[in-house]
C-alpha positions as CSV (number, residue, x, y, z in Angstrom):
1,X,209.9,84.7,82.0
2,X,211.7,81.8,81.1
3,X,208.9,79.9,79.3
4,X,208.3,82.8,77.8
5,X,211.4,83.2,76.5
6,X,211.5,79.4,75.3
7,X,208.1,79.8,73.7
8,X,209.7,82.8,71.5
9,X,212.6,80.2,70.6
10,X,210.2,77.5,69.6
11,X,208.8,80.1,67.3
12,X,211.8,81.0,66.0
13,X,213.3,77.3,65.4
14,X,209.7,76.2,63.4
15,X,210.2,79.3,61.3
16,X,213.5,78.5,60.2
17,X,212.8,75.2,60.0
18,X,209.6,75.8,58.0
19,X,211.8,78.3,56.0
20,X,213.8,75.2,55.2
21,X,211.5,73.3,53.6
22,X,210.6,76.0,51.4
23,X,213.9,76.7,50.2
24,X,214.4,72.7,49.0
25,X,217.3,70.9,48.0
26,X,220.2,72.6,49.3
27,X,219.0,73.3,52.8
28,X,217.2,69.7,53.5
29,X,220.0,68.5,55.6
30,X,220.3,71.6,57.7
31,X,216.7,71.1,58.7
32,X,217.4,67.7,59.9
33,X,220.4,68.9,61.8
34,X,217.5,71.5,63.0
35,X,214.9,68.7,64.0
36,X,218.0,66.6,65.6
37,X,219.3,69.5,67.6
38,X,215.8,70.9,69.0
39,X,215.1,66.9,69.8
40,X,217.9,67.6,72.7
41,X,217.4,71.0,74.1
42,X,214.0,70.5,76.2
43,X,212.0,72.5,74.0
44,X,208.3,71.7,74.0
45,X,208.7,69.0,71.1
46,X,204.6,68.7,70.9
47,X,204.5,72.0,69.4
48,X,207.0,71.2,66.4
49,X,205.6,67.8,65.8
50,X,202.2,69.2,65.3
51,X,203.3,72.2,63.2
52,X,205.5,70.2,61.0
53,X,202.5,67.4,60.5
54,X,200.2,70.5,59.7
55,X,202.7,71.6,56.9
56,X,203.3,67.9,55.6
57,X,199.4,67.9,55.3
58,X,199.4,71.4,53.1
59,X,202.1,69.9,50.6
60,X,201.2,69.6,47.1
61,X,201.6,66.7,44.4
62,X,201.3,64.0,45.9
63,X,203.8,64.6,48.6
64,X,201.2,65.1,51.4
65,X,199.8,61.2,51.3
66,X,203.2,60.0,51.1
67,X,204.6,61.7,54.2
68,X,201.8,60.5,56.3
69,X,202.0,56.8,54.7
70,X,205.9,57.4,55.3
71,X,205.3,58.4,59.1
72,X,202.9,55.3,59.4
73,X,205.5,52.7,58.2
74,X,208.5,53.9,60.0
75,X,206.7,54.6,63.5
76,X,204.8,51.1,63.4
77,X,207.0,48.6,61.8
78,X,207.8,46.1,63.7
79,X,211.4,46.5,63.0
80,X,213.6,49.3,61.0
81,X,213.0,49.1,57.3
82,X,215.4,49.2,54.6
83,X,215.3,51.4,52.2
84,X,214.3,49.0,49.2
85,X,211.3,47.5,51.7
86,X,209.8,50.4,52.4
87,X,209.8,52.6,49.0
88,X,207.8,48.7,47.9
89,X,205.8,48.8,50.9
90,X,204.1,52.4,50.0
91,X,203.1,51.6,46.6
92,X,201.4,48.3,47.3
93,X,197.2,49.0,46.9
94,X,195.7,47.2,49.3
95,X,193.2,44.4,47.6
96,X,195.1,44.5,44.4
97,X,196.2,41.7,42.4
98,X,199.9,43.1,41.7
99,X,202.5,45.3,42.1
100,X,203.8,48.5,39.7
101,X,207.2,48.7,41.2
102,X,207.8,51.3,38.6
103,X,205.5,53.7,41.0
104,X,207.6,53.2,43.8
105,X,209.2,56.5,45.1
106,X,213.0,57.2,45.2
107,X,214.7,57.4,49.2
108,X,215.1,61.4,48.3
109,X,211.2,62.0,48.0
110,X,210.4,59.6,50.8
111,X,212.6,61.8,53.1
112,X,211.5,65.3,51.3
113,X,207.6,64.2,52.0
114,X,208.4,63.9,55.7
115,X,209.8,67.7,56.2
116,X,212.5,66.5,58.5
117,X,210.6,64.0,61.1
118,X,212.4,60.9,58.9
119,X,216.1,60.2,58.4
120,X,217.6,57.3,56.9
121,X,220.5,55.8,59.6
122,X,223.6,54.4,59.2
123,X,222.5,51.1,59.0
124,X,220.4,52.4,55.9
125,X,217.1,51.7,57.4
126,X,214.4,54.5,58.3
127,X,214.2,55.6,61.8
128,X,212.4,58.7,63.2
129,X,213.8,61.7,64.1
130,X,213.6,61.4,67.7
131,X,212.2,58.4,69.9
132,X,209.1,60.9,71.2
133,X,207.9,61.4,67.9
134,X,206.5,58.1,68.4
135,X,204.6,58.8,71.6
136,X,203.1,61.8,69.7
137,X,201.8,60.0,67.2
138,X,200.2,57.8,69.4
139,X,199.1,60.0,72.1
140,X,197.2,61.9,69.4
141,X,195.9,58.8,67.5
142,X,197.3,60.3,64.1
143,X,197.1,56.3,63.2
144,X,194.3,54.9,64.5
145,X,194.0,51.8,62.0
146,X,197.4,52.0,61.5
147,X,197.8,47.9,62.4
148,X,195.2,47.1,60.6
149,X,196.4,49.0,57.1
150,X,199.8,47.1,57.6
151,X,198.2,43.9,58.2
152,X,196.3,44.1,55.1
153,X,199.1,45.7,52.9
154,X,201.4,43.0,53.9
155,X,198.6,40.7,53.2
156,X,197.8,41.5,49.6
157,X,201.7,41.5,48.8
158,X,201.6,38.0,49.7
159,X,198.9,36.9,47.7
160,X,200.8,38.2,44.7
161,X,201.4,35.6,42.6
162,X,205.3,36.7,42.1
163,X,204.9,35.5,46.0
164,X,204.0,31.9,45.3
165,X,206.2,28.5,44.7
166,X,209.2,30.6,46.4
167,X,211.4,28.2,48.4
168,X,213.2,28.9,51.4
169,X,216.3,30.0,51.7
170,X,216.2,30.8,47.6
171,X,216.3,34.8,46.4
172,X,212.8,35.3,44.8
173,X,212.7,36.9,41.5
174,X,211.0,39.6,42.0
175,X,211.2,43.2,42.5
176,X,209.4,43.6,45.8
177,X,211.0,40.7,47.3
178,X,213.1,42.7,50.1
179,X,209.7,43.5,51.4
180,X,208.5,40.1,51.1
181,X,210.3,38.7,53.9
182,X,209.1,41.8,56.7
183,X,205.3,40.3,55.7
184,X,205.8,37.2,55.6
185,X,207.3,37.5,59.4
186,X,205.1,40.1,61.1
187,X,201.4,40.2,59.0
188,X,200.2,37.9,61.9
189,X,201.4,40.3,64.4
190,X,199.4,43.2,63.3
191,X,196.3,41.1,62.2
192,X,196.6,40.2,65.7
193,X,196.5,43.7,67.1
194,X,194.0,45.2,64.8
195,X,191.8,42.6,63.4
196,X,189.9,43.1,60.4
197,X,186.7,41.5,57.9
198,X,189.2,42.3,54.9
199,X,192.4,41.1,56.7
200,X,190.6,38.0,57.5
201,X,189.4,37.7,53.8
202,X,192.9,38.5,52.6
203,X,194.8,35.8,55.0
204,X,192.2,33.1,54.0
205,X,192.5,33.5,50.3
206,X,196.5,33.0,51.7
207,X,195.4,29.9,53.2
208,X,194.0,29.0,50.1
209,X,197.4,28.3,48.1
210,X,199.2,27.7,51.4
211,X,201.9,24.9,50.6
212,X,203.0,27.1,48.0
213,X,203.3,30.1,49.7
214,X,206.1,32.1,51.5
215,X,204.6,32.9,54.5
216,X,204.4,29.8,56.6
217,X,208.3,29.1,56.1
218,X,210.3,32.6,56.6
219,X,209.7,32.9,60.1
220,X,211.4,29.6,61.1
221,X,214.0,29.9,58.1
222,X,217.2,30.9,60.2
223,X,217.0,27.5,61.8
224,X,218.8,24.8,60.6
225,X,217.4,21.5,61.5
226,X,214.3,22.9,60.4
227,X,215.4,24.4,56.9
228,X,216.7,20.7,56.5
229,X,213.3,19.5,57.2
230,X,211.5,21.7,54.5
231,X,213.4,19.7,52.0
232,X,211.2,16.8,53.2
233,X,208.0,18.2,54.6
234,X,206.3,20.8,54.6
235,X,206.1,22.9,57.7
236,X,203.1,22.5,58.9
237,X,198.9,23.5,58.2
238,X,197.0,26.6,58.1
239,X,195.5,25.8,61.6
240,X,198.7,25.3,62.8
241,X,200.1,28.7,61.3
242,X,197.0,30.7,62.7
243,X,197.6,29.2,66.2
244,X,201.3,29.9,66.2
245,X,200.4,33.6,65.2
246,X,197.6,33.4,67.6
247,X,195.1,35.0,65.5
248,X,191.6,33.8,66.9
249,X,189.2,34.8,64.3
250,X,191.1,32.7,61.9
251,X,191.4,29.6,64.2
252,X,188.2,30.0,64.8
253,X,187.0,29.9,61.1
254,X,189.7,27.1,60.2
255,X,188.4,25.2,63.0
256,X,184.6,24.9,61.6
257,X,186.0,23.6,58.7
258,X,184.5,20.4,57.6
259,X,188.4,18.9,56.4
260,X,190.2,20.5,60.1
261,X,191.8,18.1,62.0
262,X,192.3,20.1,65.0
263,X,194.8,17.5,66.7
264,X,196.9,17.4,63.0
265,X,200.5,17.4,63.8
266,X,202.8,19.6,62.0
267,X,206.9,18.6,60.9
268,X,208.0,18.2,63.8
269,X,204.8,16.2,65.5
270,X,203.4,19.0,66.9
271,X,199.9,20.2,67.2
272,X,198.3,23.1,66.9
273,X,197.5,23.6,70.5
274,X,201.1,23.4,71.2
275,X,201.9,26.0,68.9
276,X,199.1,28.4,70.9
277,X,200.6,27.6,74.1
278,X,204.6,27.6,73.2
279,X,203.3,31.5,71.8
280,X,201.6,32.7,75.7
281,X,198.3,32.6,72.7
282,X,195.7,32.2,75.8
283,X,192.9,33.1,73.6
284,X,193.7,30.6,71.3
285,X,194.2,28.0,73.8
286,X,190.8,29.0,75.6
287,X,189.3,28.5,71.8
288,X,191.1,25.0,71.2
289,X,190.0,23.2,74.6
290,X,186.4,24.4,74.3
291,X,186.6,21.9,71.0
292,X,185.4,18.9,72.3
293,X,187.7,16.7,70.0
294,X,190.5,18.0,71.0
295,X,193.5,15.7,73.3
296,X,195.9,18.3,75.7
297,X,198.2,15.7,76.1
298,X,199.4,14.8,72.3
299,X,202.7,14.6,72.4
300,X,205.3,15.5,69.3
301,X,208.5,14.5,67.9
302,X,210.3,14.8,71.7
303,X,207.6,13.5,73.9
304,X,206.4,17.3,74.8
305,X,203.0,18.6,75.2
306,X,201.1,21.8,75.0
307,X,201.6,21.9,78.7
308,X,205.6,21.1,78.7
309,X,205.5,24.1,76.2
310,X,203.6,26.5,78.6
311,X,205.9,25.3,81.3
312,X,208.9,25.5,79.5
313,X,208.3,29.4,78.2
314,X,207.2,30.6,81.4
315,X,203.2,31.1,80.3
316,X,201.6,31.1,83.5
317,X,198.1,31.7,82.1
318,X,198.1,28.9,79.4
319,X,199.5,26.4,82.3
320,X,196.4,27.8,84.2
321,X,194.0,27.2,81.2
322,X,195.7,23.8,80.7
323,X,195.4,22.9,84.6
324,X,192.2,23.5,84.8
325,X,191.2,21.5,81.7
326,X,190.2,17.4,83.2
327,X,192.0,16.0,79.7
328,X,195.6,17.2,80.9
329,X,197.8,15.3,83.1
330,X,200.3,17.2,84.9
331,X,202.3,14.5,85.1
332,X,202.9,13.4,81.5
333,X,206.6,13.9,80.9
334,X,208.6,13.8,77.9
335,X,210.9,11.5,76.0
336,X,213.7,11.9,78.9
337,X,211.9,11.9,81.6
338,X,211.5,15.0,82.6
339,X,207.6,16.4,84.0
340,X,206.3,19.7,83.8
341,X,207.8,20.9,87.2
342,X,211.0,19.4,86.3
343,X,211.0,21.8,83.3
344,X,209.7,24.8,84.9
345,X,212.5,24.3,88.1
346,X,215.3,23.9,85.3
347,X,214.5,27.4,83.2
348,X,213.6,28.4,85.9
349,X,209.9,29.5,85.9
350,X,209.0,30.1,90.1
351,X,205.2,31.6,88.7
352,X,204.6,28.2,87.2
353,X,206.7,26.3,90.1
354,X,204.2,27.6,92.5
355,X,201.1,26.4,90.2
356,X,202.3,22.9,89.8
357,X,203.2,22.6,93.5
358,X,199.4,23.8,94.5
359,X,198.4,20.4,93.0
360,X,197.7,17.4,95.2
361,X,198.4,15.1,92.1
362,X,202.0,16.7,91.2
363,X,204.7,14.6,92.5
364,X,207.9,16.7,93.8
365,X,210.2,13.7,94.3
366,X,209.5,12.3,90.8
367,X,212.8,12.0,88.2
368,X,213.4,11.9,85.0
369,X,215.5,9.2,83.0
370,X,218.6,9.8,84.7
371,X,217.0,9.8,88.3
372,X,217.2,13.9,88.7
373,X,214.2,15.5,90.4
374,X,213.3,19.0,90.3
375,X,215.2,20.0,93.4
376,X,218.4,18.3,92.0
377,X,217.6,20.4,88.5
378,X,217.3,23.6,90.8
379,X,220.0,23.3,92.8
380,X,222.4,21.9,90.0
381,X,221.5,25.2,88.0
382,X,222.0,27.6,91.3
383,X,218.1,28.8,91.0
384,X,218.0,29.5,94.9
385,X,214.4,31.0,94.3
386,X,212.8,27.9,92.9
387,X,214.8,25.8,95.6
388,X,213.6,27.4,98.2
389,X,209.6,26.9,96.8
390,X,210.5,23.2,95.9
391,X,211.8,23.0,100.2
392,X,208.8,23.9,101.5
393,X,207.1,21.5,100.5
394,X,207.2,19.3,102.8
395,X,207.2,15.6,101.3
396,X,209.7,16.8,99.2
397,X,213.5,14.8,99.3
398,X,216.2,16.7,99.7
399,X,218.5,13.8,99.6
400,X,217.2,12.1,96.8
401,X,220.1,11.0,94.4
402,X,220.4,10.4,91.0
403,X,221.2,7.2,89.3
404,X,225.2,8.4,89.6
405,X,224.3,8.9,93.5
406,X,224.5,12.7,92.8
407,X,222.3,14.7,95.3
408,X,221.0,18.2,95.0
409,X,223.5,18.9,98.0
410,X,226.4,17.6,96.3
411,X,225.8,19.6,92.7
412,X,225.2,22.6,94.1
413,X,228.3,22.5,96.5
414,X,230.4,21.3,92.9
415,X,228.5,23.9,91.5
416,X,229.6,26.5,94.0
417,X,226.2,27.7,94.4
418,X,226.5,29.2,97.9
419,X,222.8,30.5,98.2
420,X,221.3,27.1,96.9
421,X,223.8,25.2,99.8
422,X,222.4,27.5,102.4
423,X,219.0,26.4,101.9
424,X,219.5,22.8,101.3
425,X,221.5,22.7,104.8
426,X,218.7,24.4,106.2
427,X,216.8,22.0,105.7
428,X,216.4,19.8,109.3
429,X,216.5,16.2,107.1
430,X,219.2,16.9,104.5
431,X,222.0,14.4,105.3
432,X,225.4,16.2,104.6
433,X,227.4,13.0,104.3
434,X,225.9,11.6,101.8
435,X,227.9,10.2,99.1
436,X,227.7,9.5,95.4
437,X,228.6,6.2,93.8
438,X,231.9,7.0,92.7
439,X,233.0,7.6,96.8
């Protein structure tokens, strides 16, 4: 009785709603108040979605195309669009040579061609009506390319030639250049999840007139010792772009380039393979250390190395790859010291703790410039989880000072790390007494 009764309501809501649409201007908003109130009342949502998509496809003029494209945008951006980006972003034809920003649509038709299931927020970005509308759409594969059209839209806006020679941190002149900075940022990340031939085609001919293109320098723009640095250098290669995107086709086809120099180092000394590793880009890295020319252990500007980066970020797969790979020493530390396990105790990583400490040629008692080990680093930083790994293994010293005399005992006590003393007190060698050099 009572889903039949809620079936009769769901009826009755989509025929007012429908009834909305038809009436226009003046009864728009009520049918997003509509769409916003049935979102909350446990109606059978399915049922609306696919009876509001069916009468977004019977529109006329135009209107049906551009509620679909609209739907496709706002439910697979990779973050909220403004209003400017995204009336760009549906007039850009994929392949072309340049944009007609004159064709762009006004926010009122963009919201029209949707019937409801899009509303602009008050941070003026489009959002969609109701979070489930997303799982809809993907449930029901109403996008199956949808990656891969974003990809190569973004793509062809950035081979624009309006998009070349702009510097960072300058405001292009250009109409579509609120839109320019979403592809420059996230085009890897849906070539990446829908590869294409033509998005492949399209980010090569990008590669082509690289140095003078956008791309490479808007995702590391908000940083300033790096803006600073694009006044002198330029960022860094192609091959090093496609492996910090961690798009293998491309690194692939850059790397059987005659001119690659696959251990290149970027700005800041770093080389491709660092990039793939800092980025959890285990494909990539699988792809780099099958090249026979390539060195694991180059170091950049700080001494790190495509291993220090895994270690550092937590990537337990690339530190696997890397492990396994003859070339690498786990050992190799960087410009203060500090080894791979020192690193991974410190952030702390216990996934890539445990890997290091499976090695026979790992040394748990080693320290860095300033004599601190990777128990001291652990138990200074109250990571009771990674000291407790670091304590079992048994040729490990618990009472090994720094170069102040500082022991892991005595930091974690100043540090008031209760958990982290327990353990170390546990521990049937520590020596309590110990004391530092200033005693």
């Amino acid at each position: 009785m009572l889903g039949s009764f809620t079936d009769v309501l769901l009826r009755f809501l989509l025929v007012v709603l429908n009834m909305a649409a038809i009436l226009g201007e003046a009864t728009k908003a009520k049918r997003r108040k509509m769409l916003e109130t049935l979102a909350t009342t446990g109606v059978a949502l399915g049922d609306v979605y696919r009876e509001t998509l069916q009468r977004i496809g019977e529109q006329n003029d135009g209107l049906s195309e551009l509620g679909m494209r609209v739907l496709m945008w706002v439910s697979h951006s990779r973050r909220p669009l403004q209003i400017a980006e995204l009336c760009h972003a549906l007039v850009v034809e994929i392949g072309s040579m340049e944009l007609n920003p004159d064709d762009a649509p006004s926010a009122d038709s963009i919201i029209d061609s949707c019937l409801g299931l899009v509303i602009i927020d008050e941070q003026s970005t489009f959002r969609l009506i109701h979070h489930s509308l997303r799982e809809y759409i993907d449930d029901n594969n109403i996008f199956p390319r949808v990656h891969q059209t974003l990809a190569e839209t973004c793509l062809t806006c950035l081979n624009f030639s309006q998009a070349n020679n702009l510097s960072v941190g300058s405001t292009p002149n250009c109409q579509y250049a609120s839109f320019l900075e979403y592809c420059s940022v996230y085009w890897g990340t849906h070539a990446r999840m829908q590869p294409s031939d033509l998005s492949k085609e399209l980010a090569l001919k990008l590669f082509s007139h690289f140095e003078n293109s956008v791309s490479p320098k808007s995702p590391l723009a908000n940083d300033e010792h790096w803006r600073a640095e694009f006044r002198a250098h330029f960022p860094f290669s192609a091959l090093h772009y496609a492996c910090h995107l961690g798009i293998v086709e491309l690194v692939a086809y850059l790397i059987g380039m005659a001119d690659c120099e696959v251990n290149g180092k970027d700005f800041t000394g770093k080389t491709s393979l660092q990039w793939a590793s800092k980025n959890a880009h285990e494909a990539v890295v699988r792809l780099l250390l099958e090249v026979g020319n390539v060195n694991p252990d180059e170091v950049d500007d700080d001494g790190g190395t495509a291993l220090i980066e895994a270690c550092h970020h937590g990537h337990e797969g690339v530190v696997r790859l890397l492990l396994a790979n003859k070339n690498v020493n786990p050992e190799k530390a960087d410009k203060g010291g500090k080894t791979p396990l020192m690193i991974a105790s410190s952030c702390p990583h216990e996934g890539v703790v445990r890997l290091l400490l499976a090695r026979d040629d790992v040394d748990p008692n080693r320290s860095d410039n300033e004599g601190k080990t990777a128990l001291y680093w652990a138990s200074f930083l109250g990571y009771s989880e990674v000291v407790r790994l670091l304590l079992e293994t048994h040729d490990v010293d618990p009472n090994k000072p720094d170069k102040s005399g500082d022991t892991p005992l005595i930091e974690a006590c100043h540090a008031g790390h209760e958990e982290t003393v327990r353990l170390l007190l546990g521990r049937h060698d520590i020596n309590p007494d110990k004391l530092n050099n200033d005693c």
